[in-house]
Kinemage of the C-alpha trace (Angstrom):
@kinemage 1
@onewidth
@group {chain A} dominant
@subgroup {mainchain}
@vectorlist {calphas} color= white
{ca unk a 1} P 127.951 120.110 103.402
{ca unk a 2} L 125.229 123.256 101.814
{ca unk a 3} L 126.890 125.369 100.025
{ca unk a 4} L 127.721 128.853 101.256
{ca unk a 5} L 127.601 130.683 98.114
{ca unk a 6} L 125.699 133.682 97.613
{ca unk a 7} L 125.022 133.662 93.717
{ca unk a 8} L 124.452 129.514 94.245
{ca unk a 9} L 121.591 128.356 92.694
{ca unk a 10} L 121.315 124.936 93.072
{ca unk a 11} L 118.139 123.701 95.226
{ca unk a 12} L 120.535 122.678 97.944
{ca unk a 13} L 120.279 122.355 101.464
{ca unk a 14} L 120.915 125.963 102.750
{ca unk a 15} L 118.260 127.987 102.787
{ca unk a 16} L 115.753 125.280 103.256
{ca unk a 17} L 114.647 125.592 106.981
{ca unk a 18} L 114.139 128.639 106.687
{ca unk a 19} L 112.320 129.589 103.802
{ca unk a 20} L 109.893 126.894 104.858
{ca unk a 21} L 109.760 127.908 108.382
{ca unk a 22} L 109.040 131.641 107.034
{ca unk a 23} L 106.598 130.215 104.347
{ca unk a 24} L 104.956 128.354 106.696
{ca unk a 25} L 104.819 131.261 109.453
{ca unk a 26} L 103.430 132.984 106.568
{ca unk a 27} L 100.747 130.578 105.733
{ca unk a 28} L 99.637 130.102 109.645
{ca unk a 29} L 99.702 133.840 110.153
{ca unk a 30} L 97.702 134.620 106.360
{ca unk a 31} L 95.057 132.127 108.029
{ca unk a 32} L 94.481 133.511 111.052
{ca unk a 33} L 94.410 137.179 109.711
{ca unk a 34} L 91.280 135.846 107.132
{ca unk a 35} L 89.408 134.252 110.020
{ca unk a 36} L 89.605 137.155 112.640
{ca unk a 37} L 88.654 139.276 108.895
{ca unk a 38} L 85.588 136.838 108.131
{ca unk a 39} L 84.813 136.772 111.873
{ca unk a 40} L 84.570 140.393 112.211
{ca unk a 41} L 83.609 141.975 108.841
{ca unk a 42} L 81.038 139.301 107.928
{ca unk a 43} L 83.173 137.789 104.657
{ca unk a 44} L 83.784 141.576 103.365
{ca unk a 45} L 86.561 140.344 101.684
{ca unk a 46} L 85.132 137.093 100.182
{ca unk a 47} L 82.130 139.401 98.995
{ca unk a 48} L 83.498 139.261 94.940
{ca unk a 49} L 83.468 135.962 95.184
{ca unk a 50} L 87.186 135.717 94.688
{ca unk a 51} L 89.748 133.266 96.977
{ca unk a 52} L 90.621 135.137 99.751
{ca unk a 53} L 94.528 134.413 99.549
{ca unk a 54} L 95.300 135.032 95.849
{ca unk a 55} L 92.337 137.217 94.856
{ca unk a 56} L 92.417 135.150 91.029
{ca unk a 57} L 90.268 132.377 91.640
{ca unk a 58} L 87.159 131.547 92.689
{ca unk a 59} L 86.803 129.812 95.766
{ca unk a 60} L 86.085 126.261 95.790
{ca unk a 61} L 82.844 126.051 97.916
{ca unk a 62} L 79.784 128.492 98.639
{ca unk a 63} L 79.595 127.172 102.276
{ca unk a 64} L 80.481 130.754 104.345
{ca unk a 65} L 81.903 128.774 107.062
{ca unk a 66} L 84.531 126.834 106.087
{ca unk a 67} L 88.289 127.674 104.862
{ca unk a 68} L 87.348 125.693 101.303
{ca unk a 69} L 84.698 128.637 101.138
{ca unk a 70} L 87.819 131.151 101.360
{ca unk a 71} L 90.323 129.680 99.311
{ca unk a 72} L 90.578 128.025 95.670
{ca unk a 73} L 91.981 124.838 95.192
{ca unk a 74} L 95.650 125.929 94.996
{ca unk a 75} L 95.467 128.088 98.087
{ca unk a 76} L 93.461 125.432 100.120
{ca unk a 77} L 95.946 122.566 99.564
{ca unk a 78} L 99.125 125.012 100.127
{ca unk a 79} L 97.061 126.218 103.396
{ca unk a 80} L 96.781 122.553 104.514
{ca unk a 81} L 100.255 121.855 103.653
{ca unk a 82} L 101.038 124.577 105.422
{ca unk a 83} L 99.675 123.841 108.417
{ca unk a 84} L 101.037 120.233 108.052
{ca unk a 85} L 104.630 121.432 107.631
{ca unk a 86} L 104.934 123.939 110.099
{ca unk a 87} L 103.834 121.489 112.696
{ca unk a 88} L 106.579 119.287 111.944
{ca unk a 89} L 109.597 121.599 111.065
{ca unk a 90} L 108.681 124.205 114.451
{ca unk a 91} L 108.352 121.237 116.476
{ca unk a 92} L 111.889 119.202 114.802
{ca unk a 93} L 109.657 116.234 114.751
{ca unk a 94} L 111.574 114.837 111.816
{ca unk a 95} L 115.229 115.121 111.323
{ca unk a 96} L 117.508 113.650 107.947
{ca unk a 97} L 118.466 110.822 109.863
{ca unk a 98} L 115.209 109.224 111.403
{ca unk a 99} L 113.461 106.540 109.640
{ca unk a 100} L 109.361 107.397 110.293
{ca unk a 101} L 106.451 105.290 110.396
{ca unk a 102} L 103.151 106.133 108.937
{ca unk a 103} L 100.797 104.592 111.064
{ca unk a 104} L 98.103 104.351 107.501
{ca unk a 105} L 94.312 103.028 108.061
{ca unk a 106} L 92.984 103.987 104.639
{ca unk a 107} L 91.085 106.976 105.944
{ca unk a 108} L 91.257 110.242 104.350
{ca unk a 109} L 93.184 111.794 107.826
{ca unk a 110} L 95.958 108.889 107.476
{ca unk a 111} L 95.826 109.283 103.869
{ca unk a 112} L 96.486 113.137 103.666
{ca unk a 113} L 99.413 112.323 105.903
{ca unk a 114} L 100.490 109.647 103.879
{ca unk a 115} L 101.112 112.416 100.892
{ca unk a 116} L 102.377 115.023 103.040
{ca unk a 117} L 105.393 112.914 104.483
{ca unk a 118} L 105.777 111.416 100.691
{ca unk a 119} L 106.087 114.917 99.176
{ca unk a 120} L 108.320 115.745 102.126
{ca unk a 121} L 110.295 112.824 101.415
{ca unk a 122} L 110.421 113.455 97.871
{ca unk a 123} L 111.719 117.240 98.131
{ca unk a 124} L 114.384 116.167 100.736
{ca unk a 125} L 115.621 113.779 98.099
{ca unk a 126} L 115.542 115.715 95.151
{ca unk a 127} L 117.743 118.289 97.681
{ca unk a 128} L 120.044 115.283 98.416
{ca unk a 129} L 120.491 114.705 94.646
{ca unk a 130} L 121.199 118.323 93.750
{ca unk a 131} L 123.706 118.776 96.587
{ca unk a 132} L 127.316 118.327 95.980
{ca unk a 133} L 129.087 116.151 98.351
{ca unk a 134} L 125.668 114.942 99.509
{ca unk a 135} L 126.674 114.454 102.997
{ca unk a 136} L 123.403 115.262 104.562
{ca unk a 137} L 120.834 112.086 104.636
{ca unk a 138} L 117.433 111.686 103.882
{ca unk a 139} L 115.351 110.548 106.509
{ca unk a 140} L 112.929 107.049 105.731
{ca unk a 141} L 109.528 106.463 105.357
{ca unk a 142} L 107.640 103.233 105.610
{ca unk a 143} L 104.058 102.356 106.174
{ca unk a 144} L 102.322 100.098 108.479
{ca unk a 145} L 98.126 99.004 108.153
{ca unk a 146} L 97.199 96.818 111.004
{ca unk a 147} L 94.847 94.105 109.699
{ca unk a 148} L 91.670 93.558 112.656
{ca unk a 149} L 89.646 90.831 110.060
{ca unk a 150} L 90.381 88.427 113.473
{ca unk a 151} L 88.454 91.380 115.581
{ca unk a 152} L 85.845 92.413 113.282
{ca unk a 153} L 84.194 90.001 111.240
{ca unk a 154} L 84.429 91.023 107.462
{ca unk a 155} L 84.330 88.909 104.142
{ca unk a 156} L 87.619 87.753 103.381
{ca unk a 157} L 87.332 88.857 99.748
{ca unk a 158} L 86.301 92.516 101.236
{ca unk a 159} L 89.388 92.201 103.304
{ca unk a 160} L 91.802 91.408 100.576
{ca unk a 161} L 90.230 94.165 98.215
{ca unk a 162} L 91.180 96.517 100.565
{ca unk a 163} L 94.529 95.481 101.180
{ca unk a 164} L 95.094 95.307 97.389
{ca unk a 165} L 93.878 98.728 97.558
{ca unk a 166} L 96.190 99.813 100.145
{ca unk a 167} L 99.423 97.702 98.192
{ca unk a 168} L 98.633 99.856 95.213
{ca unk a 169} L 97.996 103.408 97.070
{ca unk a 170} L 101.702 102.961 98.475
{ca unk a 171} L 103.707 101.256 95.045
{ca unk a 172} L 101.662 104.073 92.792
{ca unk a 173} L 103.580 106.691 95.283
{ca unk a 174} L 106.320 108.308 93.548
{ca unk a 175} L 110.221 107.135 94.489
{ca unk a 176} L 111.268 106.911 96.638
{ca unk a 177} L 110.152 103.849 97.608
{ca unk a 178} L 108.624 103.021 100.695
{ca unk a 179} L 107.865 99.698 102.544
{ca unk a 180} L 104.599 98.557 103.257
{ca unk a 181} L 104.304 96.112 106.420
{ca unk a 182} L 100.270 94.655 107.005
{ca unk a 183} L 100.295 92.834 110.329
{ca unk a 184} L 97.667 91.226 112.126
{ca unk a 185} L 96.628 93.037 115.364
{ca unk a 186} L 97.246 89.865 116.812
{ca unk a 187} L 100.938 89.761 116.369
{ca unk a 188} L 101.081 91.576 119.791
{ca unk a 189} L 101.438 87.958 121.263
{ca unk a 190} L 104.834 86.292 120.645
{ca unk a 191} L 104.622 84.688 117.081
{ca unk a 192} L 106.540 81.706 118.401
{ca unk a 193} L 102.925 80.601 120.284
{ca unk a 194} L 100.879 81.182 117.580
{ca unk a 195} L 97.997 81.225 119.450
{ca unk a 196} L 97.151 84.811 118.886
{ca unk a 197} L 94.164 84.866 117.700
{ca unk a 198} L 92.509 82.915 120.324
{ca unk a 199} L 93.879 84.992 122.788
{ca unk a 200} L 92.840 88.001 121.252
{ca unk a 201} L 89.247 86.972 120.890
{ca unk a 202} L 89.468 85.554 125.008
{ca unk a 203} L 91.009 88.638 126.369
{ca unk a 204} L 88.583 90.839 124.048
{ca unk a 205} L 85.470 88.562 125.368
{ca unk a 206} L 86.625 89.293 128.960
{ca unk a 207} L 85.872 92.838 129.141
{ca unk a 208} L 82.361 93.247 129.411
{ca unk a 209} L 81.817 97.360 129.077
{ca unk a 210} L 81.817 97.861 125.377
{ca unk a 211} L 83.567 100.960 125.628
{ca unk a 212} L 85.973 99.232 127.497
{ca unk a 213} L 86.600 96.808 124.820
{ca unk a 214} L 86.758 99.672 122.176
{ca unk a 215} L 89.876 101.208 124.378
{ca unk a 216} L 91.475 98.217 124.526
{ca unk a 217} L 91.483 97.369 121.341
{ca unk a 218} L 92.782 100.896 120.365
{ca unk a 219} L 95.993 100.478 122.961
{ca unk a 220} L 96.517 97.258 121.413
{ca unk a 221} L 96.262 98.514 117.772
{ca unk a 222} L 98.883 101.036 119.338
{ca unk a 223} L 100.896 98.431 120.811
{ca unk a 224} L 101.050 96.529 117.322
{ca unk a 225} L 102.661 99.944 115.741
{ca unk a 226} L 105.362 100.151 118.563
{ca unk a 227} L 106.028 96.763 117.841
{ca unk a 228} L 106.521 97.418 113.724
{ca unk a 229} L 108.197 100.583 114.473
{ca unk a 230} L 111.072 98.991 117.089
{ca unk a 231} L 111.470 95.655 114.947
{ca unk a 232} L 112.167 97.240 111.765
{ca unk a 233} L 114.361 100.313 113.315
{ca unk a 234} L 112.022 102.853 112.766
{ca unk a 235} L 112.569 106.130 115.377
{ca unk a 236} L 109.412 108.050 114.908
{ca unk a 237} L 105.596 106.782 114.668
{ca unk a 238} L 103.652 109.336 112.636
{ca unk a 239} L 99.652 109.063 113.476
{ca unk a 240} L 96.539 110.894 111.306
{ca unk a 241} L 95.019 112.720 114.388
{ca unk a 242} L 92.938 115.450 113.248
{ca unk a 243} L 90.989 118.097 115.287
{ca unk a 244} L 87.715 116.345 114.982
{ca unk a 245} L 89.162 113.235 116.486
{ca unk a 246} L 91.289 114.915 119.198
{ca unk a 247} L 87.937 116.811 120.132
{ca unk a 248} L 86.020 113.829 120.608
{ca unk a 249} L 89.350 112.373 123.238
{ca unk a 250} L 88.727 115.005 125.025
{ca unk a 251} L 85.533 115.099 125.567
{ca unk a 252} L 85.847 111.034 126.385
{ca unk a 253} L 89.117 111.554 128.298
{ca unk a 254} L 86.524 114.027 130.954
{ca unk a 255} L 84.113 111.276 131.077
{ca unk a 256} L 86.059 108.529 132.084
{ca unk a 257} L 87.883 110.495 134.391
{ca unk a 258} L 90.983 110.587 132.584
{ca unk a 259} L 91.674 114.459 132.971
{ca unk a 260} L 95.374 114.023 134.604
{ca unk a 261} L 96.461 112.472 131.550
{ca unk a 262} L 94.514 113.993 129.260
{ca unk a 263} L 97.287 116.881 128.052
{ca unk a 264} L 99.694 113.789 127.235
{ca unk a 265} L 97.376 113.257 124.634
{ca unk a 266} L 96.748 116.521 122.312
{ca unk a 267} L 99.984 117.247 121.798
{ca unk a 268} L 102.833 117.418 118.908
{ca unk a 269} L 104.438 115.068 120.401
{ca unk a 270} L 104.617 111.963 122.892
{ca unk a 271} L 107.192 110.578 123.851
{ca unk a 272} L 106.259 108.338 126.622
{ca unk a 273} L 106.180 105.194 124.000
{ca unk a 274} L 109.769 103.405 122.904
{ca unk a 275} L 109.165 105.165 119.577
{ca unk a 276} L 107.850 108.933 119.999
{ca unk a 277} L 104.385 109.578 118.064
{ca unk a 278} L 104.000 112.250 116.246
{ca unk a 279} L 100.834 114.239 115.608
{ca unk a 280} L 101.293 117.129 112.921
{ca unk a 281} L 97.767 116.981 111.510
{ca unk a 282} L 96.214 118.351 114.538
{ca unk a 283} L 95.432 121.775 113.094
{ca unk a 284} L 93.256 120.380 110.485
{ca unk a 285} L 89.678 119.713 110.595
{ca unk a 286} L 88.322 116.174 109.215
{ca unk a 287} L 86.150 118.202 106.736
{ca unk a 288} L 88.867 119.953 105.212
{ca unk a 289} L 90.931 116.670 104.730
{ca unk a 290} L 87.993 114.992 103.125
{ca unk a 291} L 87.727 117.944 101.057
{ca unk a 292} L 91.367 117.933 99.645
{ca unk a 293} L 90.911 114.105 99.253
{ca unk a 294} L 88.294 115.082 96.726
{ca unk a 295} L 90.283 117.586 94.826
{ca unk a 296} L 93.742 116.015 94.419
{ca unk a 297} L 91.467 112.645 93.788
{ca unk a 298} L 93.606 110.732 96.771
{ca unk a 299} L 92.264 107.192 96.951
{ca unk a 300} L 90.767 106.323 100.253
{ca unk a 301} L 89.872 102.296 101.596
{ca unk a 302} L 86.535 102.564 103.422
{ca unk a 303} L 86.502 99.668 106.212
{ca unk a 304} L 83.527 97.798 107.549
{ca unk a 305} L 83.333 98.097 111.262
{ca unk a 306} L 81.048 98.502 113.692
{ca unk a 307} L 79.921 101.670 115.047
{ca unk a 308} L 81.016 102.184 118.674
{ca unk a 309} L 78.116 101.756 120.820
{ca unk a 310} L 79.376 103.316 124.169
{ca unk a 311} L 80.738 106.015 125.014
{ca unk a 312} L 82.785 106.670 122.235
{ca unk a 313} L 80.451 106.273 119.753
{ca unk a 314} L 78.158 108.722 121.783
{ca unk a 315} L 80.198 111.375 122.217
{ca unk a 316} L 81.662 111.174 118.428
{ca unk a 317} L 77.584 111.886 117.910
{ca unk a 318} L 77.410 114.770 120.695
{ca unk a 319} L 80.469 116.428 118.863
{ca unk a 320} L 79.511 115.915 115.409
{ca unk a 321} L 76.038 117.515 116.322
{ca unk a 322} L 78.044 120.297 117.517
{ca unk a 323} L 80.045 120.650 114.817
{ca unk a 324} L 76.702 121.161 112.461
{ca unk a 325} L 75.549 124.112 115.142
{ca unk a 326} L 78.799 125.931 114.974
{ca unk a 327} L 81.298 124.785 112.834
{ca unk a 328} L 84.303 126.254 115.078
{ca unk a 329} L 83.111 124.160 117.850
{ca unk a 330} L 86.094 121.484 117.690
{ca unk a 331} L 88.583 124.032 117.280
{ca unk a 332} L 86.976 125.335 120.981
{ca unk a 333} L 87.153 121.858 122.246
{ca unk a 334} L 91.188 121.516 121.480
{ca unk a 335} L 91.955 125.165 121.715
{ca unk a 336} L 90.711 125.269 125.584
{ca unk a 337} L 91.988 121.622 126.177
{ca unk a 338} L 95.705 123.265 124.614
{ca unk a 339} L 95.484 125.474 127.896
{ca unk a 340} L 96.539 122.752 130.118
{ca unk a 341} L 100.022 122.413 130.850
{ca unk a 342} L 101.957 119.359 129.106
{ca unk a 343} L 104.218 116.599 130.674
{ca unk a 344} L 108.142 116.315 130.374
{ca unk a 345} L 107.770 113.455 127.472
{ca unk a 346} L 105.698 115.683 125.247
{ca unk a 347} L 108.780 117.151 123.363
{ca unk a 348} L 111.850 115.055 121.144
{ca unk a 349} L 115.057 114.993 122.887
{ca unk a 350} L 117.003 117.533 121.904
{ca unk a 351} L 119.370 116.477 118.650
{ca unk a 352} L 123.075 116.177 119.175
{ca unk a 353} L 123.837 114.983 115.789
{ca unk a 354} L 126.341 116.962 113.099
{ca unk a 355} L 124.530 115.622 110.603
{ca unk a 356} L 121.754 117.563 112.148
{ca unk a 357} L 121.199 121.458 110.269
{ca unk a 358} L 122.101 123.981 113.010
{ca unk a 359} L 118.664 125.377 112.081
{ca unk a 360} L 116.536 122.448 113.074
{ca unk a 361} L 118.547 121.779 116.216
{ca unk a 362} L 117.643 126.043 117.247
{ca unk a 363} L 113.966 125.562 116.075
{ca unk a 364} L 113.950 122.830 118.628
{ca unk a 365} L 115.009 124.280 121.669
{ca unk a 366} L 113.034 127.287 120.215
{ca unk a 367} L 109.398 125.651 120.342
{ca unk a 368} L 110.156 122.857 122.315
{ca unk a 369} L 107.190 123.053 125.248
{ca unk a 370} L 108.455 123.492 128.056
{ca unk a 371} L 108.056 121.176 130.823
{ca unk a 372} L 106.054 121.321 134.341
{ca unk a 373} L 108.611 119.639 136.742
{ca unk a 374} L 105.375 119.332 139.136
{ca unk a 375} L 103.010 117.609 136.290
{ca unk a 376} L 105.829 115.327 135.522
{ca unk a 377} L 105.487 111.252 136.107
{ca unk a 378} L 107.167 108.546 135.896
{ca unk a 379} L 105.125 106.121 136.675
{ca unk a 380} L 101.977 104.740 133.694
{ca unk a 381} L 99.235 102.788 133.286
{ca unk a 382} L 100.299 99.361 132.023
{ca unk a 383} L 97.518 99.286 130.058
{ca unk a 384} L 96.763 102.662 128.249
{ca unk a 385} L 100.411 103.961 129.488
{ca unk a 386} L 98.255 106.840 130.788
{ca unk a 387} L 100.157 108.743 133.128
{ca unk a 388} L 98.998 108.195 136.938
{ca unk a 389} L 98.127 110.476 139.446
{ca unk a 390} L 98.576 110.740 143.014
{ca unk a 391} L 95.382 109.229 143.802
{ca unk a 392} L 95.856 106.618 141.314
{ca unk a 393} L 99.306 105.550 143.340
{ca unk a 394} L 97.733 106.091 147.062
{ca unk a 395} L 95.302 103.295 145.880
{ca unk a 396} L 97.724 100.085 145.767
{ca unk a 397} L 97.572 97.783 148.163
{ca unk a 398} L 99.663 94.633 149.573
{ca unk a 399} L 102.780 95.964 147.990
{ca unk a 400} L 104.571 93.146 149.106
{ca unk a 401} L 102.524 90.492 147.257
{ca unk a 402} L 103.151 92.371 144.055
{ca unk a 403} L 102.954 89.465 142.358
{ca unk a 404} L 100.375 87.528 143.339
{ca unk a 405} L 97.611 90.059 144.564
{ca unk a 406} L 94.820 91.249 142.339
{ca unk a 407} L 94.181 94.578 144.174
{ca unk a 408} L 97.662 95.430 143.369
{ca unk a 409} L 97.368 93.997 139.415
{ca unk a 410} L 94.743 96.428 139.725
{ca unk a 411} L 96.808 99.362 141.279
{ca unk a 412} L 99.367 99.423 138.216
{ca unk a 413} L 96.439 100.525 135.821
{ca unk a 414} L 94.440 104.000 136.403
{ca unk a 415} L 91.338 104.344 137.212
{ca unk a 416} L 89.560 104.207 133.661
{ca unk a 417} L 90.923 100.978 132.789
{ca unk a 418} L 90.467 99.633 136.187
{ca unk a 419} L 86.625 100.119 136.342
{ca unk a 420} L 86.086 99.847 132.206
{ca unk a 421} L 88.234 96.803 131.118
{ca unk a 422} L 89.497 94.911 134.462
{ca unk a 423} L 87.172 91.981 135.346
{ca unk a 424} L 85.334 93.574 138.821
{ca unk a 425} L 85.469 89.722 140.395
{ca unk a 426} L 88.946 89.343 141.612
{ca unk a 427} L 88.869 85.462 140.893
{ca unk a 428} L 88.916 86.266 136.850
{ca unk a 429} L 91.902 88.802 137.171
{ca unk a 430} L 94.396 85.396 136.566
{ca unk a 431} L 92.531 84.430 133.424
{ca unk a 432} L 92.098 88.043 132.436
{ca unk a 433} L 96.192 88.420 132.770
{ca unk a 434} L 96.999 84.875 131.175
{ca unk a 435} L 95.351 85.873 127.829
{ca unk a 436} L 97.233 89.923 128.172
{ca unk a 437} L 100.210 90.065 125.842
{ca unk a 438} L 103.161 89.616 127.624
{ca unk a 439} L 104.989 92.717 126.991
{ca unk a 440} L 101.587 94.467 128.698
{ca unk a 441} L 102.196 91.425 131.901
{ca unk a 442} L 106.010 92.534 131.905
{ca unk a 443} L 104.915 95.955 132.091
{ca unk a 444} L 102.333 95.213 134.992
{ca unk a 445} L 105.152 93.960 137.188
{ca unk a 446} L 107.656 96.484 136.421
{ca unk a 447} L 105.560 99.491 137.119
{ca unk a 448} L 104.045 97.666 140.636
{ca unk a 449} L 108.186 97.922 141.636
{ca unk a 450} L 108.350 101.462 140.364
{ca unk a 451} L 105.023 102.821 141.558
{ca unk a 452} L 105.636 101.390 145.098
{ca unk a 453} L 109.339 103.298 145.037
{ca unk a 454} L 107.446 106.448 144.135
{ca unk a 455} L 105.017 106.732 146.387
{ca unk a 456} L 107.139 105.705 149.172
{ca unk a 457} L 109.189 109.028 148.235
{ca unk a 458} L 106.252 111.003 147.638
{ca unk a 459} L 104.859 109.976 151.438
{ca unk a 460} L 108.264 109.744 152.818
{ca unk a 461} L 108.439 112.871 155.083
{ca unk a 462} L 104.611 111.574 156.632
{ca unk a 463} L 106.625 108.025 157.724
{ca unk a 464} L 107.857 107.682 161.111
{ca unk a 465} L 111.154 106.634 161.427
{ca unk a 466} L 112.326 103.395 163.277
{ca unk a 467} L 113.112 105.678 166.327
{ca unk a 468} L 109.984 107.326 166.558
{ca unk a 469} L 107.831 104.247 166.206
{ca unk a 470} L 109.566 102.812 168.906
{ca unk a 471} L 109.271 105.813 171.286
């Protein structure tokens, strides 16, 4: 229990939420008040050269249109942090008692959130140790790097650099500890066939569309997480999402007709998986994460891959071009994408949990987003878990033969994996679902049942009744 003292002085648990929900208010609202200041008054106050935030130091950057130009090195990183923190305290995406998983790929975005949940971590411990009767827990951090050598073809001494790299980026962290799992994106297959890798490459060689083959292979790398996360009782998956790569979605997401689902996407949170993802870096650009990479000298593990070559690759070019023109272009992108109203499953379930601070469990059902009961579905893609449409469940067929028909293996995907990764000639659909993971097969035939139940009681008052149809 916190102390309720008020001459206490110990660094306990009382005041905590909120002086760093009014520190972080604080640090969101000091941010917005320089940009409408720069925007309007031409960088009048930047004009000494002098950080716009502490008005001591220099700022760290002559560009004029980006915060490092505003701020010195202190400010910046407590601006990012900021930023970082408020996402995840307003939103209660992390409570004492969860155990999170840092989804980490060696890029700077996954890196920065590497250090933010370790400092996090840290400070909630060094509160634990200073309380009394230390009753209140500290929630637990691991970290999980999905090997793809069997996807991507790199030299194995490359490969094992990089993972050394990785080893020694998480041990050099300070305690507490935190366990490092590197899996093989082919451990989405049952290890007891250990055929994985031979069903990887298969089910990868039957989807012809390369950008087809680039979306599959990012739900599987997903599907690898979820699998880390539930096996080693982790609660919460914690991704490196940035603005710059949430942009890009949702410029892809239009493209491939994917706008229904698209607002599942850009949010906080998602909890349409078995373990919720989080996203609390998605008020940061990718240039100001590379940027505190540099100063706080974070080590990063660049990987050899590929560039995309179809549409993603494309439009990570269109908005990158953009983002030279006008450098508040992304920010446009996922500001105006924000505007679109958000499904049940993008909030946590609210906490009923004593161990739980009073304060978190109000900040939730303050900010939680509030849900659209006429947005919300039950029923996803089996492949992307994409939520479908009305249009995507009017278009199965032979509902019956759920089993055994390829129109209606079809029908249980939307409409962007149907066209970009499904085989077009019927005849291949049984190969192309004997090399699928089975957990994705499972979910095939689960949400054929469901989607057939829903749409019968979305149509039901257009059905004739057994009396009708016989007069």
């Amino acid at each position: 229990m916190a102390c309720s003292a008020s001459t206490c002085q110990s660094n306990c648990y009382r005041d905590q939420p909120q002086e760093e929900e009014e520190e972080d208010a604080k640090n969101t609202n000091t941010t917005s008040i320089a940009t409408n200041t720069i925007s309007n008054n031409n960088n009048r106050n930047n004009s000494h050269g002098l950080c716009l935030k502490c008005k001591a130091n220099p700022p760290i950057s002559a560009d004029t249109h980006a915060d490092d130009s505003r701020f010195c090195a202190d400010c910046f990183r407590a601006n990012l942090f900021g930023k970082f923190r408020f996402a995840v305290t307003s939103n209660a995406m992390i409570s004492p008692t969860d155990n999170v998983l840092v989804a980490f790929s060696g890029g700077p975005s996954s890196r920065v959130a590497l250090q933010f949940v370790h400092e996090m971590h840290s400070k909630a411990q060094k509160n634990f140790d200073a309380s009394r009767d230390r009753s209140l827990p500290v929630f637990g951090v691991g970290v999980a790097f999905i090997d793809e050598t069997s996807v991507f073809s790199v030299p194995s001494n490359e490969q094992d650099n990089a993972i050394e790299d990785i080893t020694s980026i998480v041990e050099n962290l300070a305690p507490p500890t935190k366990q490092l799992y590197v899996v093989p994106i082919e451990n989405v297959y049952s290890e007891e066939s250990g055929d994985g890798r031979e069903r990887l490459k298969k089910l990868l060689d039957a989807v012809t569309d390369a950008t087809g083959r680039e979306d599959l292979l990012l739900h599987l790398r997903m599907l690898a997480l979820q699998k880390i996360a539930s096996q080693n009782g982790y609660n919460r998956l914690l991704l490196g999402s940035c603005i710059s790569r949430i942009a890009c979605h949702v410029i892809t997401a239009t493209v491939k007709g994917q706008g229904y689902s698209l607002p599942a996407d850009i949010q906080y949170v998602d909890s349409r998986w078995e373990i919720p993802v989080l996203l609390p870096l998605c008020d940061c650009l990718a240039q100001e994460l590379n940027m505190l990479c540099r100063l706080d000298g974070l080590k990063t593990v660049e990987l050899i891959r590929s560039p995309g070559s179809g549409i993603n690759g494309l439009v990570s070019s269109f908005v990158s071009l953009l983002q030279e023109e006008n450098p508040s272009r992304e920010c446009t992108i996922v500001r105006t994408a924000g505007k679109l109203i958000p499904f049940h499953f993008n909030r946590i379930q609210e906490i009923d949990d004593s161990n739980v601070p009073l304060a978190t469990r109000r900040r939730q059902r303050r900010y939680n987003l509030k849900p659209n009961e006429c947005f919300s579905s039950e029923s996803f893609c089996f492949i992307c878990n994409g939520p479908l449409s009305k249009s995507d469940l009017l278009s199965l067929r032979n509902l019956e033969q759920c089993q055994t028909s390829p129109d209606t293996f079809g029908g249980a995907c939307c409409l962007s994996c149907r066209f970009q990764i499904l085989p077009q000639d019927p005849s291949l659909l049984d190969q192309f679902s004997a090399v699928l993971p089975q957990q994705l097969v499972a979910r095939s035939k689960h949400d054929n049942l469901d989607n057939s139940s829903v749409l019968r009681e979305q149509i039901q008052d257009c059905l004739l009744s057994e009396s009708e149809d016989e007069i």
